[in-house]
N, C-alpha and C positions, 0 to 999 in steps of 0.2 A: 499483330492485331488479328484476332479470331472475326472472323467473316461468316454471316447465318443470311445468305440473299433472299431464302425462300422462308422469309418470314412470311405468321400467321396471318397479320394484313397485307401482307400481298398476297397469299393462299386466299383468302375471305374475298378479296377485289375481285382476282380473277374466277371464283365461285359464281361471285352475282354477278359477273359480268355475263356468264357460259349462262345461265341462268333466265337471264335478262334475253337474251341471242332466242335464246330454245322458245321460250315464251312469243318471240315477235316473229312471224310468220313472213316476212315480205318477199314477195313476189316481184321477182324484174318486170321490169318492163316491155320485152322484148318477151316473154311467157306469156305475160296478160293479151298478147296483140298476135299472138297464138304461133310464135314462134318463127313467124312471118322475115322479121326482119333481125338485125345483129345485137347483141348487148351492145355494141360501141356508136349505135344510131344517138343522132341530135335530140337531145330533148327540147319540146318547146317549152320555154318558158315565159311566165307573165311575171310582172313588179308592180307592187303594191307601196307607194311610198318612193319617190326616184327618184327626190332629190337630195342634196346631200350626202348622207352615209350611205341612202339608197343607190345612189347613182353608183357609187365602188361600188357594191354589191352587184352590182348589173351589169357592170365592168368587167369583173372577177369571174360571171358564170357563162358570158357572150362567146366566148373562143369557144369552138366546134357544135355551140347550139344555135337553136332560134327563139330570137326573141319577140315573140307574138303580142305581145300587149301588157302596155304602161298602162298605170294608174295613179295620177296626183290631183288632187285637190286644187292644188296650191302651182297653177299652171304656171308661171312667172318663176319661182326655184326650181323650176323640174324642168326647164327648157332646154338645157342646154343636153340632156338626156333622152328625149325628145325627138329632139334635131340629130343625135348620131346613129337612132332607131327608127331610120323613116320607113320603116316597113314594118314596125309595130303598130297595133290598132290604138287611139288614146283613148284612156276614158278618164271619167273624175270621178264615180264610183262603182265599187269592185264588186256591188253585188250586179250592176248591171252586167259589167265587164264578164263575170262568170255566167249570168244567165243570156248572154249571146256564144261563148265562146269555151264553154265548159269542155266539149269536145276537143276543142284543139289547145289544150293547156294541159303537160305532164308534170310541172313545177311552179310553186310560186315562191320567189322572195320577198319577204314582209320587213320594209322598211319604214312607217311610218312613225309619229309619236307615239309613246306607249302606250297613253292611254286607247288604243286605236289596234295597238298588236294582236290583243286575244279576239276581236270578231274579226278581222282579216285573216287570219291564220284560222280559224273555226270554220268560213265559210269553206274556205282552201280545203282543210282536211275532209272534211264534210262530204266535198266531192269528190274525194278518194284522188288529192294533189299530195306530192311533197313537198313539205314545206321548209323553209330556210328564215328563220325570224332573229334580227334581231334583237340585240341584248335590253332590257331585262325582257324575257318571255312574255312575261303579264304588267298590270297594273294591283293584282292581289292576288292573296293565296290563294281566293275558290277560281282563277281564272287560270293559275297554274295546275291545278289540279284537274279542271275541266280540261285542259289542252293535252295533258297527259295522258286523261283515257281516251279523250277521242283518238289520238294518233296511233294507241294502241287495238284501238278496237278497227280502225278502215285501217291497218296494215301500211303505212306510208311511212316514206324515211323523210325526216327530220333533224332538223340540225341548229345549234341556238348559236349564234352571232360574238360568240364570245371567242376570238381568232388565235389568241395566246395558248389557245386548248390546243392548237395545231403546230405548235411552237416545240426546238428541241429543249426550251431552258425549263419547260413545264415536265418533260419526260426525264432529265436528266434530276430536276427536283425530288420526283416520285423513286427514281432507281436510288438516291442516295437517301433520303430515307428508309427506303425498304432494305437497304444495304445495313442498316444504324449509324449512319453516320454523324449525330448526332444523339442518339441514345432514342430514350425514350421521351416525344415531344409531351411537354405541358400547357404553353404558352405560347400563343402567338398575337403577334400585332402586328393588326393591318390596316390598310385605308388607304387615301387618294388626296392629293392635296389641293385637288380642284375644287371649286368653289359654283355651286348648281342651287343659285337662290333668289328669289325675290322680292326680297324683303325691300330693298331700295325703291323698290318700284312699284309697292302696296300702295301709296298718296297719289299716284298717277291713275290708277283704276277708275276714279270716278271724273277721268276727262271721258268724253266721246270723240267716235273714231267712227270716220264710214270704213265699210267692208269693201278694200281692195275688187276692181272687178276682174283680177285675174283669180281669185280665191274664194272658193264655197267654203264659205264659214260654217254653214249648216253642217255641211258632212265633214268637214275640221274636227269638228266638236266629237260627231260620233257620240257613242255613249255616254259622254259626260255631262251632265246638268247645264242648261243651257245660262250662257250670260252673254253682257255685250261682248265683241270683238274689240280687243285692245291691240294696238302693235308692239305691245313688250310680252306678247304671248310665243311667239313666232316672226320668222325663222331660227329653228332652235333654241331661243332662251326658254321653249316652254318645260326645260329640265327643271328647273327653278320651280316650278308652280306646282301644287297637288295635284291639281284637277284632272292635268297632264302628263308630267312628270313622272320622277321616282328618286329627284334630288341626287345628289353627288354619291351618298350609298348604293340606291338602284343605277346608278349610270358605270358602278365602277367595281359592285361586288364579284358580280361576272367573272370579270378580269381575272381584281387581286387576287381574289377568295378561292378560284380555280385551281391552282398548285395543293393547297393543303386541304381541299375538298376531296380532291383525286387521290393524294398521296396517302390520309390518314382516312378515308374514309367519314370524313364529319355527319353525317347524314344531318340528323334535323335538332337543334337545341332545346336544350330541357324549357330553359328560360332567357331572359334577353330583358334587357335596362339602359333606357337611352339615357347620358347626361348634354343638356343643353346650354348652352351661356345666350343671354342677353332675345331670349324669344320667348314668347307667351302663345300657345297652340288656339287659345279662345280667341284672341284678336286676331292673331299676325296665322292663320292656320290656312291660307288659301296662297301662303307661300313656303317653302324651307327656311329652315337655319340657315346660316354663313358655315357654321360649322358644329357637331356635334362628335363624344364618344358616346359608342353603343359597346356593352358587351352581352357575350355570347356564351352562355356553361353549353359545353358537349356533354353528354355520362359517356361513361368507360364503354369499350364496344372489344370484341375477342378481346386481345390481348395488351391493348394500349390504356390506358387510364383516361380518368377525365380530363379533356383540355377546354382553356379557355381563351376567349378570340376576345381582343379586344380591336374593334375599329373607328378609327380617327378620319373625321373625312374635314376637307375645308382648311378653318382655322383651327383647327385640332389637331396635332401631328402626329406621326409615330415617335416616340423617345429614342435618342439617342440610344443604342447599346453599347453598354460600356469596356465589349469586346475591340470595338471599333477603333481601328487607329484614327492618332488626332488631324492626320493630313487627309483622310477618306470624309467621303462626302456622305451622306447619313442617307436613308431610305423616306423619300418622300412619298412616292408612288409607287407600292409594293410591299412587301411584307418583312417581317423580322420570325423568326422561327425559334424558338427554345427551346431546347431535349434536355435530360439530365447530364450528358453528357458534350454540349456544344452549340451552337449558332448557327443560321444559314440566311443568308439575306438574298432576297430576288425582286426583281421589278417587276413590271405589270407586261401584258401582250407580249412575253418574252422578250422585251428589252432592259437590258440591266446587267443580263443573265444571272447566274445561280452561285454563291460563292460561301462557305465557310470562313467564320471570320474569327480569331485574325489571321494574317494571310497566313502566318507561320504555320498553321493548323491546316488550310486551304491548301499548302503545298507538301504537306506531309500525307495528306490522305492519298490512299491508294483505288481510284476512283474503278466502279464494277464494271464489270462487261454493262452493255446496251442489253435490255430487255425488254423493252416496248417498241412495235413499229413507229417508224418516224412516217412523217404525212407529208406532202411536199404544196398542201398548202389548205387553210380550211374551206372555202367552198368547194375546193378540188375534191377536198375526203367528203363531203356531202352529195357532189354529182355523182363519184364513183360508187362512192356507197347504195343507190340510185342505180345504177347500170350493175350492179353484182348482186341485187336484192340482200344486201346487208347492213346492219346498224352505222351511222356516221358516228365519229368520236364524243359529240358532247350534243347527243338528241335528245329530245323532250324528258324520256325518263332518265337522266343525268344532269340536263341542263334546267328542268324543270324546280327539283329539290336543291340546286343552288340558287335561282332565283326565289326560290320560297323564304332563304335566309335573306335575302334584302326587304323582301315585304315586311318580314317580322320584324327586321329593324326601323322600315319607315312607320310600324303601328305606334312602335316604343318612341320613339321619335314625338308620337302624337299624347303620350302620356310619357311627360319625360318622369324621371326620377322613380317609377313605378317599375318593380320588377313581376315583370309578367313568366307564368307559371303557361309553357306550352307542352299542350299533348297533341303533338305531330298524329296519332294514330285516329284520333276524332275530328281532327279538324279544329281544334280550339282551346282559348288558353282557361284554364278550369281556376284563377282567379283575377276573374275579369270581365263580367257583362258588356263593360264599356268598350273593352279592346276587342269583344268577340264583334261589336257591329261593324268593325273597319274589316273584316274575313272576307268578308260578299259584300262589299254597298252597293247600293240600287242602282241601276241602271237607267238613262234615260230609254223613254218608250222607243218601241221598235229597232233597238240595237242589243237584246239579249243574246247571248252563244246560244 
């Protein structure tokens, strides 16, 4: 077998990558505080969001820093967080928390609901913090693309919540692609078989509900249009809801979509076409699907052709491949990969791992040397990245334009069967007035970036 490692897409990746480096100027920390003290000093950090996923997060970046100050709303999930941080300041909102304690905050991690990501993370960067935001970055493209220039313009490192990025089954993906080991890709199918909806629980909205008094509804809300407080908004099921949310595609693109975002370079899709079963967006629109397919056309980029992503989220699956032996168990959570030349099937946050299918093929290949550093863990590669003033593996402008491809499929989602025509380079899809108002919706008062 004839072996070309240092293909064009990997020459182009590593290009923008050098590119991307030279363009972002950041400064350690130990520079800015004039040299005073070591790269390897504590950073203090604050959490924004702390319960829940929050709470890993805070877990994850507590070993050899300080954690100076929590932030939850929703004081009653965030307790137990709380209670292991008793020498963290508490607050319930983060623009006070920063305008006491701006000073002594070097990072933030931004854990809350997403509709709530892009102004905690804005006020963060703002003040010239690092930020660590979980996945999906935004609630829409113009909030993905505002988080982008800020973070480039105040010089801070950034890192988006998506952990499989820091995974060896995601690097071992990208070498064997760039290897050929599968040819040239065309096709790929991906999605999540989890199910982020509310549709069951649309007839319930017009009970009344008092508001918890461990919970500020007000600032819950954050920038979202105000309505009553239901208790099937939260804890957690508000994945399920628009308002909120980002549904089972924004909760899982991240992830899946991560391996062949990085490997083939996808950048941003021409166009994108949801199909939906058994939901009507004019009624049933203040919830998700159960399940939908969206596809994705990529155009040709150097030397690869066009591909196209089709993704299944929910009750929609990925299709069996019919490479797949009949005793192997089929990819539910994770992707299916097609080249001209073979198959590659992987699961999500690097579990699953990485396999050529069928196995007879998997054991014939003669797998490349390792060319990408391995990371020994993602908020690890975000602190250090942070103390070496250099870029984290999957920061805003990386993690940014993969989350832009979930939003464009929650728009398509909102006009199913409509294939929208996108131009990534203006910001909008050129046919479609109606899909352009979902780009930027309005904000409630006094919570703009």
């Amino acid at each position: 077998m004839t072996r070309n490692r240092t293909t064009l897409s990997r020459r182009s990746f590593l290009a923008a990558a050098g590119s991307l480096t030279a363009g972002l100027s950041i400064v350690p920390r130990h520079v800015v505080a004039g040299g005073a003290t070591p790269p390897s000093e504590k950073l203090n950090i604050a959490g924004i969001g702390v319960g829940g996923m929050g709470a890993a997060d805070i877990n994850a970046v507590a070993a050899n820093n300080n954690i100076v100050a929590l932030c939850d709303v929703d004081v009653r999930h965030s307790a137990q967080t709380f209670k292991k941080f008793p020498n963290a300041k508490q607050y319930r909102d983060f623009r006070k928390m920063f305008d006491e304690m701006e000073k002594s905050i070097d990072a933030v991690v931004v854990a809350t609901p997403d509709h709530t990501h892009a102004v905690a993370a804005m006020a963060a960067i703002k003040r010239g913090k690092h930020v660590y935001c979980e996945k999906p970055l935004a609630h829409s493209v113009h909030e993905v693309r505002q988080l982008m220039k800020a973070a480039q313009e105040h010089k801070v490192v950034t890192q988006l919540g998506n952990q499989g990025h820091s995974s060896e089954t995601i690097r071992q993906f990208c070498e064997w692609i760039w290897d050929g080991a599968i040819g040239k890709v065309h096709t790929i199918h991906a999605g999540c078989a989890g199910v982020n909806s509310g549709i069951d629980n649309l007839a319930r909205l017009k009970e009344q509900h008092a508001v918890p008094e461990t919970l500020d509804w007000d600032l819950w809300l954050g920038p979202a249009q105000f309505r009553p407080y239901h208790p099937v908004y939260l804890p957690g099921s508000w994945r399920g809801w628009v308002p909120f949310g980002n549904g089972t595609v924004g909760d899982w693109v991240c992830h899946v979509v991560d391996p062949v975002f990085w490997a083939l370079d996808l950048g941003a899709p021409s166009s994108i076409r949801a199909e939906v079963k058994d939901y009507d967006p004019k009624t049933q629109g203040d919830a998700f699907p159960k399940g939908e397919k969206i596809t994705f056309e990529f155009p040709a980029k150097d030397r690869r052709g066009p591909i196209t992503m089709h993704w299944y989220s929910g009750t929609e699956r990925i299709p069996r491949p019919p490479e797949l032996e009949a005793d192997k168990k089929s990819v539910e959570t994770g992707a299916v990969v097609i080249g001209d030349k073979g198959t590659i099937t992987y699961g999500s946050h690097g579990a699953g791992g990485v396999r050529i299918i069928p196995e007879e093929k998997m054991k014939a290949y003669q797998q490349p040397e390792k060319q990408l550093p391995r990371v020994k863990g993602h908020q690890s590669d975000w602190l250090q990245a942070i103390r070496d003033g250099k870029k984290a593996g999957s920061d805003f402008s990386y993690g940014g334009p993969l989350t832009e491809i979930a939003m464009l499929g929650i728009i398509a989602i909102k006009m199913p069967g409509t294939k929208l025509e996108w131009d990534a380079q203006n910001t909008k899809f050129t046919n479609s007035q109606e899909a352009n108002q979902y780009v930027n919706p309005p904000c409630r008062a006094g919570w703009t970036l």
